[in-house]
C-alpha positions in Angstrom: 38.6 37.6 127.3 38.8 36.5 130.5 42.0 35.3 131.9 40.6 32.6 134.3 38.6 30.5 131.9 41.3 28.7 131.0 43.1 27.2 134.5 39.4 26.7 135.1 38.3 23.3 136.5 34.8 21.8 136.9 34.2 19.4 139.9 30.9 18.0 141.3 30.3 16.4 144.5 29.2 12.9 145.3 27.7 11.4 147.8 26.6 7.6 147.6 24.5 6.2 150.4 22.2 2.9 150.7 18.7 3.3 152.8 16.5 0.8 154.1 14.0 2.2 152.2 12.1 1.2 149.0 12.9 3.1 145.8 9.3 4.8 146.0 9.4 5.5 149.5 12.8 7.7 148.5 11.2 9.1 146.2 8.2 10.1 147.6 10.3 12.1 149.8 12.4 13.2 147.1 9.5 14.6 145.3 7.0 15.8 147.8 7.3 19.7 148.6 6.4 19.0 152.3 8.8 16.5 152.3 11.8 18.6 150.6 11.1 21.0 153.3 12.3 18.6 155.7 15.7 17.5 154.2 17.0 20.3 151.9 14.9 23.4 152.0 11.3 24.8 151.6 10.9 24.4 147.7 8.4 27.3 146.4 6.4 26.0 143.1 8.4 22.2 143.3 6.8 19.5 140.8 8.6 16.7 139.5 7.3 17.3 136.5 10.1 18.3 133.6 10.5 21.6 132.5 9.0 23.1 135.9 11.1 26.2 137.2 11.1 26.6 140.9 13.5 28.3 143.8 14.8 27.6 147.1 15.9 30.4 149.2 18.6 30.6 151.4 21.0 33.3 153.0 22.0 36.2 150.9 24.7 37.6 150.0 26.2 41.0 148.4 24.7 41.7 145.6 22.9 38.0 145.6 19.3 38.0 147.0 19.6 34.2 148.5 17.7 32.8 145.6 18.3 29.5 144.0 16.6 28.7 140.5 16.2 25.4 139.7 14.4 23.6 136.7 13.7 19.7 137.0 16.0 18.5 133.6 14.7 15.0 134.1 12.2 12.7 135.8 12.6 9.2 135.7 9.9 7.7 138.8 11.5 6.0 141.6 14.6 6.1 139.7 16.2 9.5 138.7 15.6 13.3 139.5 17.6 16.0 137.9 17.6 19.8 138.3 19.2 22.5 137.1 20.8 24.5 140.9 21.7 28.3 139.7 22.0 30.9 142.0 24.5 34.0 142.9 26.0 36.7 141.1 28.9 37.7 138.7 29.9 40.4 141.1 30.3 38.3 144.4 33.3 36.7 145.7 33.5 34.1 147.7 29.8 32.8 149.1 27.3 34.2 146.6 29.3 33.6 143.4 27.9 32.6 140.2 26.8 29.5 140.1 25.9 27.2 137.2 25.2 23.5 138.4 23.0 20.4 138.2 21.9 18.2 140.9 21.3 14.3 139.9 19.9 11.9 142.5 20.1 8.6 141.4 18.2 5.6 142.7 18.7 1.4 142.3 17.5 -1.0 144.3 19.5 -3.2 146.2 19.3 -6.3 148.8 18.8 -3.9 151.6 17.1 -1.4 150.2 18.0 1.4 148.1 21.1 2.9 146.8 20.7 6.9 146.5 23.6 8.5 144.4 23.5 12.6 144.2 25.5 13.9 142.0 25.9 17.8 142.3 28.0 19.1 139.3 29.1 21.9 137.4 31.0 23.8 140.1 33.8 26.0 138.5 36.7 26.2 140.3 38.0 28.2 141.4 35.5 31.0 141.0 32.9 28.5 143.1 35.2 27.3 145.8 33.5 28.2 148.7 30.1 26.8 147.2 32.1 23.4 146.8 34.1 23.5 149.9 30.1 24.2 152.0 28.3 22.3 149.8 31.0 19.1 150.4 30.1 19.0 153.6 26.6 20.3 153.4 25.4 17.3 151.1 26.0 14.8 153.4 24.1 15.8 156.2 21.5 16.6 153.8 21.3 12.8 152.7 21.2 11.7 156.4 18.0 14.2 156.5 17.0 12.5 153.4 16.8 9.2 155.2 15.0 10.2 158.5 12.5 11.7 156.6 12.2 8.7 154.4 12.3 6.6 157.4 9.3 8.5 158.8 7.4 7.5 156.0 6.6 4.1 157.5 6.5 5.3 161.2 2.6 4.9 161.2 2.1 2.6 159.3 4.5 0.5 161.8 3.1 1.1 164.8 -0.2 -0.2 162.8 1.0 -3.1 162.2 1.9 -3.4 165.8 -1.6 -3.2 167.2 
């Protein structure tokens, strides 16, 4: 038995933002590989299609090759994307721990545009407290990526309507 399990917590982080952007113009970038690549990571096999298994990769670690394996858990266009987020392994400490989590993005549309809500949860503290503590501030610069690239969606088609 293991002796942690039980002062074990679970936390998630949350970061709610609105965008001036249309519900379907966050999720175009939300769903679109080339896109993702811009704002998070590159994803390799991404489909927003549930059930699909596919990996980011990011800095290793010990006895963790850098991989994180996702599987989209739910697909609800231009309203909600959900994925499974594992990665690490049982014999790291620290950055490269186990890790068991699910990251929710959450659209609604609002007067000025669109409210985004990401929910990453599942962290187990305090075996995943260095995943929290980088991700915490991670995610939030990752949602102001989010919303450039977003943004960037309509760049042309602005300066068209310009001419």
């Amino acid at each position: 038995m293991n002796d942690i399990a039980p002062n074990a917590t679970t936390h998630e982080i949350v970061v709610d933002e609105v965008f001036p952007h249309t519900p379907e113009t966050i999720w175009r970038a939300l769903t679109n590989g080339e896109l993702m690549a811009r704002w998070i990571m590159p994803p390799a096999g991404f489909a927003a299609v549930e059930g699909t298994r596919f990996t980011f990769q990011t800095t290793p670690a010990g006895a963790w090759d850098g991989t994180i394996r996702c599987e989209v858990l739910q697909v609800v266009p231009n309203e909600r994307l959900a994925y499974a987020w594992k990665g690490g392994h049982e014999s790291n400490v620290g950055y490269g721990s186990l890790l068991d989590t699910v990251v929710t993005f959450t659209l609604t549309k609002v007067q000025d545009g669109t409210r985004v809500r990401l929910v990453h949860s599942g962290f187990v503290l305090p075996t995943n407290d260095t995943a929290f503590k980088n991700m915490s501030g991670g995610w939030p610069k990752v949602m102001t990526r989010l919303a450039t690239a977003a943004g960037e969606l309509h760049a042309p088609a602005a300066r068209g309507e310009e001419r």
